[in-house]
C-alpha positions as CSV (number, residue, x, y, z in Angstrom):
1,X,-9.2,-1.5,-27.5
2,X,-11.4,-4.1,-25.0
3,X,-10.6,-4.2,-21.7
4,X,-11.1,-7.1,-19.2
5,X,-10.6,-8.1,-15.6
6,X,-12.4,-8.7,-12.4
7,X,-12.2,-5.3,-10.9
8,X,-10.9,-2.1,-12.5
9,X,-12.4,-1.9,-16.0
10,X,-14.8,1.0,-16.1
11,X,-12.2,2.9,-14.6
12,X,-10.0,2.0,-16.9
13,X,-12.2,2.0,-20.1
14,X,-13.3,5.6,-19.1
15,X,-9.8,7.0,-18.9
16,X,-8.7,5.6,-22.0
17,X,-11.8,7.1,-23.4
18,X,-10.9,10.3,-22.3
19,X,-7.3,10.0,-23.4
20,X,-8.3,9.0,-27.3
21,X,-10.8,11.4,-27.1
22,X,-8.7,14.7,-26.5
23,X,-6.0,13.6,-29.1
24,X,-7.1,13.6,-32.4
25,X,-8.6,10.1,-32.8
26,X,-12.4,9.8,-33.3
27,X,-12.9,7.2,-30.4
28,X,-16.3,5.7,-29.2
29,X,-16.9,4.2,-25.7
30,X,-19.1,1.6,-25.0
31,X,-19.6,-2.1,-24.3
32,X,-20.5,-3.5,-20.7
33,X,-20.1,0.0,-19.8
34,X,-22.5,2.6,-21.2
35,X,-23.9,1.9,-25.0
36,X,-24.1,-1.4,-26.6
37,X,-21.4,-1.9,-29.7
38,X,-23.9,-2.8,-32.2
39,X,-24.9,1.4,-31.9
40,X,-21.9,2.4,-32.6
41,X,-21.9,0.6,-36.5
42,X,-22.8,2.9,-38.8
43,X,-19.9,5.6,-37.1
44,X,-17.3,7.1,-38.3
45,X,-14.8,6.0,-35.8
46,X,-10.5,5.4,-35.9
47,X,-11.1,3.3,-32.5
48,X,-13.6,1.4,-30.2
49,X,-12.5,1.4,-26.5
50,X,-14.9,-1.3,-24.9
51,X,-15.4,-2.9,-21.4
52,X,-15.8,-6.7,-21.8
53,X,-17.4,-8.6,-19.3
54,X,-16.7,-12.8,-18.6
55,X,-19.9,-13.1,-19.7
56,X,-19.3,-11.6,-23.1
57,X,-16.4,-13.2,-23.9
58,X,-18.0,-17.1,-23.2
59,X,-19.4,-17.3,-26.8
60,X,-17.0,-14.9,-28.4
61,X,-15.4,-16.5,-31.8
62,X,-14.0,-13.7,-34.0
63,X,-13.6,-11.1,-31.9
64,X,-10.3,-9.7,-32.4
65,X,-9.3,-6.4,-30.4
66,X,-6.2,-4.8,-31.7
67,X,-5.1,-3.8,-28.1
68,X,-6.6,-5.9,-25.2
69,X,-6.0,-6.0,-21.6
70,X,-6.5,-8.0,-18.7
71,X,-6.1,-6.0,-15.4
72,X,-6.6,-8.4,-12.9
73,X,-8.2,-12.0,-12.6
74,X,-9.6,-12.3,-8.9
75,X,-12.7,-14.8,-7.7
76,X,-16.1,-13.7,-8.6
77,X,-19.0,-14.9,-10.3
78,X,-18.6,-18.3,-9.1
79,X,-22.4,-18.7,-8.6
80,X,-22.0,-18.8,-12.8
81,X,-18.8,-20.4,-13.4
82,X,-18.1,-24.2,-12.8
83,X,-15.1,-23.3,-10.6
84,X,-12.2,-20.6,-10.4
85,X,-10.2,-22.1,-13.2
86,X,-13.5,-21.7,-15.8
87,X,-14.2,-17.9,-14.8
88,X,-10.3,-17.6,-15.2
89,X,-10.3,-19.9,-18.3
90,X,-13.1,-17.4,-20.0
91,X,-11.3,-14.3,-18.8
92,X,-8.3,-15.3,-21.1
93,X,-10.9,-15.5,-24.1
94,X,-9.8,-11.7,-25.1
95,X,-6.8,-12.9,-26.4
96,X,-7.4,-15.7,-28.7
97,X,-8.3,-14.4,-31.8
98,X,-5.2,-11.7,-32.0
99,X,-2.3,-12.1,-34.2
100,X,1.1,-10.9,-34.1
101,X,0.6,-7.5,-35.1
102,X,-1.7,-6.9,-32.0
103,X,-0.7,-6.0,-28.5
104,X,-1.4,-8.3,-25.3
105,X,-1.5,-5.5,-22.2
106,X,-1.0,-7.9,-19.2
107,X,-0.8,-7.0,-15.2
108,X,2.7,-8.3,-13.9
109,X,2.1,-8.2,-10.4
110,X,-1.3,-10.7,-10.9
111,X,0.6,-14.1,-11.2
112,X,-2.5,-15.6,-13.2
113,X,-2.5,-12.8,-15.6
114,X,1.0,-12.8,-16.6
115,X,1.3,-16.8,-16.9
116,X,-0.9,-16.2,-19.8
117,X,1.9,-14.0,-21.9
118,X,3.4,-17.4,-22.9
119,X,0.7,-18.6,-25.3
120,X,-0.1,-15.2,-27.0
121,X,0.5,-14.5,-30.3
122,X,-0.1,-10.7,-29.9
123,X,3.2,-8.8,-28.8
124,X,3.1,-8.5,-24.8
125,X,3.1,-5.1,-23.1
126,X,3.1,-5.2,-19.4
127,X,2.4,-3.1,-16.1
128,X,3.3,-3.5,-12.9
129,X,4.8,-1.9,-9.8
130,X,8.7,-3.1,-10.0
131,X,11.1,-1.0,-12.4
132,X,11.1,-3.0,-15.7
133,X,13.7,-1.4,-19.0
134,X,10.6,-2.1,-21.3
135,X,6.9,-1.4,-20.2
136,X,5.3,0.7,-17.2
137,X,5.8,1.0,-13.8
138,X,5.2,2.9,-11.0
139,X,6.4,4.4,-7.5
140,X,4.2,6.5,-5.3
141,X,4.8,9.5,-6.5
142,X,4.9,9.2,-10.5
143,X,4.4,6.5,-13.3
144,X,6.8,6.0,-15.4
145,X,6.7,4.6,-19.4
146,X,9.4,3.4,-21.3
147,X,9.9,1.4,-24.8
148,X,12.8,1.5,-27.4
149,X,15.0,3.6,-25.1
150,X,12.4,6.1,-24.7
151,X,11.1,7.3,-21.1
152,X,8.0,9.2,-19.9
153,X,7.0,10.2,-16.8
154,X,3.6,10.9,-15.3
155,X,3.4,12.8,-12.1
156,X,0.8,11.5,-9.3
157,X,1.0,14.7,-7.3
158,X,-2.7,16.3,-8.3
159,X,-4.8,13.1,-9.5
160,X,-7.8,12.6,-8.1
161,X,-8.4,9.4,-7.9
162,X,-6.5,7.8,-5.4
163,X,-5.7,4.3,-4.2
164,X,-3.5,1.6,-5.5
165,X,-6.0,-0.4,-7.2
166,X,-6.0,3.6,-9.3
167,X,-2.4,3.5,-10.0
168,X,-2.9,0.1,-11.6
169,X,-5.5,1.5,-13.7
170,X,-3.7,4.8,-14.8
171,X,-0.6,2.3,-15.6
172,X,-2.9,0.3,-18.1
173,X,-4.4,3.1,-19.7
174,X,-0.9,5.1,-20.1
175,X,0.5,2.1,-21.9
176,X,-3.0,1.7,-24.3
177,X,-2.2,5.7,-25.1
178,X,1.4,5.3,-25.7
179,X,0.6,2.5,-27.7
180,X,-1.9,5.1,-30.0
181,X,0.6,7.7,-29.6
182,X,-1.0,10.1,-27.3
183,X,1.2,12.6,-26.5
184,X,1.8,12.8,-23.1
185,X,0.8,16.0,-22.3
186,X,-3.0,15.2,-23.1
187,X,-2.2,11.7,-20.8
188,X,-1.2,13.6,-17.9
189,X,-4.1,16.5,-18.4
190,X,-6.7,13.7,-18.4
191,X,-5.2,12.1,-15.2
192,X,-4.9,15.2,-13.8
193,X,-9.3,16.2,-14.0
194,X,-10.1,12.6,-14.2
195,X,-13.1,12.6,-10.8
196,X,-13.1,8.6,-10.8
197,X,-16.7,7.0,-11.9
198,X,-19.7,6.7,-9.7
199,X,-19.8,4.1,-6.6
200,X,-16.2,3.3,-7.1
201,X,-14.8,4.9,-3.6
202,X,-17.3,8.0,-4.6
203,X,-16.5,10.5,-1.9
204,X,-19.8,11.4,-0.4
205,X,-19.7,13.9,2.9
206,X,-17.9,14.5,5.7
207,X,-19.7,15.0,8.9
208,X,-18.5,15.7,12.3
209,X,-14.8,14.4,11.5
210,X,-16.1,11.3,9.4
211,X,-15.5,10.6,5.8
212,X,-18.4,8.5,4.1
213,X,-17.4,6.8,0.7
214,X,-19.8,4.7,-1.4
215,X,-18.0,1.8,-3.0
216,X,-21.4,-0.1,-4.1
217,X,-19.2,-1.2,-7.3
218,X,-17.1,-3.2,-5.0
219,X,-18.8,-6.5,-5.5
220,X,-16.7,-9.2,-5.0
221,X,-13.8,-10.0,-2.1
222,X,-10.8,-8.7,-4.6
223,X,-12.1,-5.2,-4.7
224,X,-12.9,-4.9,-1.2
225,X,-9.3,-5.8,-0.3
226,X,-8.0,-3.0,-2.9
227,X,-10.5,-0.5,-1.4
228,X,-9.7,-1.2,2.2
229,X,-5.6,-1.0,1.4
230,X,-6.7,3.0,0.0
231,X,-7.6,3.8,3.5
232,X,-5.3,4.6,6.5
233,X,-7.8,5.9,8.6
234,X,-9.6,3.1,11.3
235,X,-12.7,2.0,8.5
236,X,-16.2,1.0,9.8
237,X,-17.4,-1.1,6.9
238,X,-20.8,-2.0,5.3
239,X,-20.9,-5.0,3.7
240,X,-23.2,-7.7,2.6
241,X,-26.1,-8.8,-0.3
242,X,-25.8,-12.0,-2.8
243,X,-22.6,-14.2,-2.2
244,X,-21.7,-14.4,-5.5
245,X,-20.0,-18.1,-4.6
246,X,-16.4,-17.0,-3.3
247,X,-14.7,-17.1,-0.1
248,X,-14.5,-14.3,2.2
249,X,-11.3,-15.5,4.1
250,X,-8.9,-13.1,1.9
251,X,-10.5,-10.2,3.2
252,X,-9.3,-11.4,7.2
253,X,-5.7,-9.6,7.1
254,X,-7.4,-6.5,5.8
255,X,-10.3,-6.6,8.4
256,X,-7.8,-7.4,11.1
257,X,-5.3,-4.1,10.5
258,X,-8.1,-1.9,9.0
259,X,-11.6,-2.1,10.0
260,X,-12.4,-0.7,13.1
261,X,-16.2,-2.3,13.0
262,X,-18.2,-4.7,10.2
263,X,-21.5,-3.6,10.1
264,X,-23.3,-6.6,7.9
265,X,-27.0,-6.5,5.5
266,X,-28.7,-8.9,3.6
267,X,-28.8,-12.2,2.3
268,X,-24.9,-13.0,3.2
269,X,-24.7,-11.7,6.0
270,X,-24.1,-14.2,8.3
271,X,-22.1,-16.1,6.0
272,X,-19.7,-13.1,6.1
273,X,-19.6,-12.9,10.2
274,X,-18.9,-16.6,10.2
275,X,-16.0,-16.0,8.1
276,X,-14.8,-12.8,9.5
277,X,-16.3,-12.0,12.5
278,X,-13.2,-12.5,14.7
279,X,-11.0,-10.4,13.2
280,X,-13.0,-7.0,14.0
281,X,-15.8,-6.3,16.5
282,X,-19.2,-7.2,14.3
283,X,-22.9,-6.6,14.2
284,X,-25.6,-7.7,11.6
285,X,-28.6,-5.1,11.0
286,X,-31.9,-5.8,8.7
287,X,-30.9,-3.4,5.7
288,X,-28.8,-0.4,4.3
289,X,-30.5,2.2,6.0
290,X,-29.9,0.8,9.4
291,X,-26.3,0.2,8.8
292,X,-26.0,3.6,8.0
293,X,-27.1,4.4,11.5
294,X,-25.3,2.1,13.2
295,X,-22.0,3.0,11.4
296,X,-22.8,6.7,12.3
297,X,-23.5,6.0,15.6
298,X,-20.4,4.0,15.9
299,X,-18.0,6.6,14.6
300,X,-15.5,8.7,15.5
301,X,-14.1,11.6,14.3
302,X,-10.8,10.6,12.3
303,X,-12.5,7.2,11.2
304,X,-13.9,6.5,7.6
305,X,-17.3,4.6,6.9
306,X,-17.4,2.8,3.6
307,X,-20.0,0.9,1.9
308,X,-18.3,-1.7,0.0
309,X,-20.2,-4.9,0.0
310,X,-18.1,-7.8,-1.9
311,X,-21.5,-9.1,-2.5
312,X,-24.0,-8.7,-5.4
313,X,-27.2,-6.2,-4.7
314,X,-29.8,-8.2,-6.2
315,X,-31.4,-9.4,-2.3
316,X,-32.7,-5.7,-1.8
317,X,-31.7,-3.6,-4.9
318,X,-31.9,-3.5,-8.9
319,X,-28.1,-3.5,-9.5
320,X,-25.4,-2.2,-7.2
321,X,-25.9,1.8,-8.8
322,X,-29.0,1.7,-7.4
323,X,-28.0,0.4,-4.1
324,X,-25.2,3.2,-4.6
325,X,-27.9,5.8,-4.8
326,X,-30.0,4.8,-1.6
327,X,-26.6,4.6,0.4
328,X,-25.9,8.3,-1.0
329,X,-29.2,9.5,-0.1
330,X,-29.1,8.0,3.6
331,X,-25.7,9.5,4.4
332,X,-26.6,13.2,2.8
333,X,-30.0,12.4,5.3
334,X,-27.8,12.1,8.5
């Protein structure tokens, strides 16, 4: 099973992870998340479930996963890629080597995605948020699977994880489990205990009325709009690093009708004022730890402070865990 997409794969690959792993089939994890593949070799294993990366899949020939998904295509790296279309282009390079007796898990509701279940030879699953007669979908309060006449359902009620960007990823890894068979019990038990993985809208503290949540994982403009569309509280929000080459004008509605303050770091920083700086009151600071403060300082009770940059970490920090760390750190300091 490989996974692909701009935002949502570790999630994903982790859950599905889980989900293989409490059946009966002898499942590794590994990839761009966690251990390299070539370790796993000389295993025993039924199944692989692996996060690919765009940059993985640019020289990839023969690589043929027997389920493969593409969550979501959004802009990012575009400080690598040649334009949108090449990034998008590579993306779709998970699919080429699969034949008709593999599956094709595609996102409905990501236009781009699903234009790409016309030239697939693997038999297409889908997911997405309207009620379709074969495939998964979802409402607020439960997902629902359905194939050959058959339904599921999968309560929301006591997940963890939350936001809609969440749902998309239970959706895909309920329809890589059905597609092994996993009963659904074992689907909904993993859901159910599932905590979400590090500096992806990690719940830090609450102090004095205010909710802190490190999403240092949130690199690019695509996951900052899915993180801010979790929150219905007024969000101050720390941003900035690398630009990785997008454009930050997608994240305006979201700024405008969510954040109550930007409070902007590093390298990009004015970059991201010029581009969004009308649409919420906005100050730049010198780095992390000072944007803690001034988000603190800022705050109300009722209001939600979120680091979640949409820009690499590599101006200031080794990778964006590390930056995750450091923002952890300052907030348990306040």
């Amino acid at each position: 099973v490989a996974i692909t997409g701009t935002n949502g794969k570790s999630t994903t690959t982790s859950l599905i992870g889980e989900m293989l792993g409490e059946s009966s089939i002898q499942a590794f994890v590994g990839g761009n998340i966690g251990e390299p593949l070539i370790g796993f070799v000389q295993g025993s294993w039924d199944w692989g479930v692996v996060e690919i990366s765009s940059f993985q899949l640019e020289w990839v020939e023969g690589f043929r996963p027997r389920i493969a998904v593409l969550l979501n295509v959004t802009e990012d790296h575009l400080d690598r890629y040649e334009n949108f279309a090449s990034y998008f282009e590579t993306k779709g390079r998970i699919f080429a080597a699969q034949g008709d007796e593999d599956v094709a898990l595609l996102n409905r509701d990501d236009a781009g995605v699903w234009s790409m279940r016309e030239g697939l030879r693997a038999r297409v699953l889908s997911f997405g948020w309207e009620e379709v007669r074969e495939g998964i979908f979802a409402t607020g309060e439960e997902i629902f699977w359905r194939e050959k006449g058959v339904e599921e359902r999968f309560p929301l009620s006591r997940v963890k994880i939350q936001g809609i960007h969440n749902v998309e990823n239970l959706m895909a890894a309920i329809g890589v489990a059905k597609s092994l068979k996993v009963p659904g019990e074992i689907i909904q038990r993993v859901m159910e205990r599932f905590p979400g993985i590090e500096h992806r809208l990690e719940f830090v503290r609450e102090k004095d009325g205010v909710r802190y949540y490190n999403d240092s994982k949130g690199t690019n403009v695509g996951a900052v709009v899915k993180s801010l569309a979790s929150f219905s509280a007024p969000v101050i929000l720390i941003a900035g690093g690398i630009n990785k080459g997008g454009s930050y004008q997608s994240l305006g509605k979201e700024v405008q009708t969510k954040v109550k303050k930007l409070v902007l770091f590093g390298a990009a920083k004015n970059t991201i004022r010029t581009a969004l700086g009308r649409f919420t009151e906005t100050v730049t600071v010198e780095d992390l730890a000072a944007a803690v403060e001034e988000a603190h300082g800022s705050a109300a009770p009722g209001d939600t402070v979120l680091l979640s940059p949409a820009c690499s970490s590599f101006d200031m920090f080794e990778n964006y865990a590390e930056r995750g760390r450091v923002f952890k750190d300052l907030v348990r300091e306040l």
